[in-house]
N, C-alpha and C positions, 0 to 999 in steps of 0.2 A: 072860738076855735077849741075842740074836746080836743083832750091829751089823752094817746094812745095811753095801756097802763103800763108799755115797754118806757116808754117815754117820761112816764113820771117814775116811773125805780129811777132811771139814767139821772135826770134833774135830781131825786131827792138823792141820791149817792154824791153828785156833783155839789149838791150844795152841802153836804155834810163833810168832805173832803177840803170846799175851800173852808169853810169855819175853821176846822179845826188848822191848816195852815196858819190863818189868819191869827186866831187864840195861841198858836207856838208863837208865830211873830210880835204881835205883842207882847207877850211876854217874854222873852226872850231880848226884847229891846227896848223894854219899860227901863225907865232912865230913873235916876233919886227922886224920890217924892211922888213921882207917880203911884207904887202902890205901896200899901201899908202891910204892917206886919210884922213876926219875927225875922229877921236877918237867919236864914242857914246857906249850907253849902249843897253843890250837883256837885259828882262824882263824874267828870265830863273823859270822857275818849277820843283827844285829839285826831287821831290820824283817820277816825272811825263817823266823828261829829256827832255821836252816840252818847249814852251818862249810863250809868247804871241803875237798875229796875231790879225791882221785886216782882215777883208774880203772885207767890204763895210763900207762906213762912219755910215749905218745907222744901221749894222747888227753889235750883242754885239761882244763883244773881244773874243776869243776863245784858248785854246792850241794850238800849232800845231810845224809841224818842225824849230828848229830854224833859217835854210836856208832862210825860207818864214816871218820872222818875220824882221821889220823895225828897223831903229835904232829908240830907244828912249835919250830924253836926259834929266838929272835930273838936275834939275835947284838947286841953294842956298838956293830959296823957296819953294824947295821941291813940285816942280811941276813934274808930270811925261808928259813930249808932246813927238809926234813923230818929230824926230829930222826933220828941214826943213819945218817945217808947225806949224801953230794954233790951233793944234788938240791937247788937253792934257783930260787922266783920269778924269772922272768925276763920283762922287759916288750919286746915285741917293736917296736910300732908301735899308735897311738894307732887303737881300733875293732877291736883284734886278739888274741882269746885270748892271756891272761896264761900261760907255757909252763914248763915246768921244765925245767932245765940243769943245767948242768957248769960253767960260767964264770962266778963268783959275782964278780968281783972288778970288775969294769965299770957304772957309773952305774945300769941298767937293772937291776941287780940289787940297787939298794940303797932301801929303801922306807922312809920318813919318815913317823912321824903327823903330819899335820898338821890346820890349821884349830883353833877354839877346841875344838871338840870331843875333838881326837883321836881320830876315827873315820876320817878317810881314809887310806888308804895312799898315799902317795906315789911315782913313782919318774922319774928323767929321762931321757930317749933318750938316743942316739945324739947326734940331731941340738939337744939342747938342751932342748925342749921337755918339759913335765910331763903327767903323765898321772898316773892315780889308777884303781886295784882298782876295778873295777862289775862289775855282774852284767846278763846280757841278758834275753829275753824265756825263754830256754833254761835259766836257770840255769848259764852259760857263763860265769866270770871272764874279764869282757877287759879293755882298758885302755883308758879315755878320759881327754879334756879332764875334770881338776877341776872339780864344778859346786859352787855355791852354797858359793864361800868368803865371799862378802860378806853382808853380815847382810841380804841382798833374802829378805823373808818369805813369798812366792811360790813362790821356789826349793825343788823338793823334792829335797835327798840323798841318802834311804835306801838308794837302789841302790849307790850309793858308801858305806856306814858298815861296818865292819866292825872287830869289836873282839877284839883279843888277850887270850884268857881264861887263866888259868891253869888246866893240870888237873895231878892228880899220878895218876891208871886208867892203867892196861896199857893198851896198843893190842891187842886181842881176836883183832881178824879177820886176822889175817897170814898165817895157814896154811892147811893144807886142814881140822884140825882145827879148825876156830872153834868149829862150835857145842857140841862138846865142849867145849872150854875156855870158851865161855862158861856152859854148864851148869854146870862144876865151880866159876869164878866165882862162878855166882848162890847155888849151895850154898854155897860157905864162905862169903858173905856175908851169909845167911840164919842160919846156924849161930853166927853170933859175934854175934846180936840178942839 
């Protein structure tokens, strides 16, 4: 039977849609000792099921699948950097894309959980003032006024809740070869079942 060439776009789309399901769920539910490596952290968006992404150094942080999302590591000083480089959270001004820098060592770059929950991120300007990790209508990290630290039941947070998960997965997609190595990934992950 020849495959129409409508018919293999569709199949090879369909097959490169499950892998990469497949490669999030694995990962995503690799248990201790399954994979090796350095221990960091996802920057995960509960209400969203989202983490935070980079695109470009120069373009702001964004939701996106946690597959695509770097390790972060959280320092003692409560620095948020991507683990392996110089680049840590930087709060700019309150309504304004959260940015990544170079200058980790200034107020603005130090983020606190706070509230009972431990879901906000915290960090304080320049000028004093606190702001807190949210998310816009874009899926844009930016930094606002803290909402709903007080126990008012009205107040809804989610857009501010984001939770420090631990993973121990490779970061996948760092090269040109990704889907290679995710493939070889999914194989020896398959293989040791």
């Amino acid at each position: 039977m020849k495959l129409e060439p409508s018919h293999f776009y569709f199949y090879t789309i369909f097959f490169l849609l499950l892998l990469s399901f497949i490669i999030f769920f694995l990962l995503q539910n690799a248990g201790p000792g399954i994979t090796k490596g350095n221990p960091y952290k996802l920057i995960y968006h509960p209400s969203t099921g989202l983490c935070v992404i980079r695109k470009t150094l120069l373009e702001p942080l964004t939701l996106g699948p946690c597959y695509l999302s770097e390790g972060w590591k959280y320092t003692p000083q409560k620095i948020l950097s991507i683990k392996g480089t110089y680049f840590c959270i930087e709060a700019e001004n309150e309504g304004m894309p959260a940015m990544l820098g170079i200058i980790c060592s200034d107020s603005n770059s130090r983020w606190e959980m706070i509230s009972d929950s431990k879901l906000h991120l915290s960090s304080k300007l320049s000028d004093g003032s606190d702001v807190c990790l949210d998310v816009d209508d874009d899926n844009v990290i930016v930094t606002n006024a803290c909402k709903c630290l007080s126990r008012d039941r009205s107040c809804d947070p989610s857009s501010q809740w984001f939770k420090l998960i631990d993973s121990g997965r490779r970061s996948i997609f760092t090269s040109s070869s990704s889907m290679q190595n995710s493939s070889d990934l999914l194989w020896k992950q398959l293989s040791s079942i």
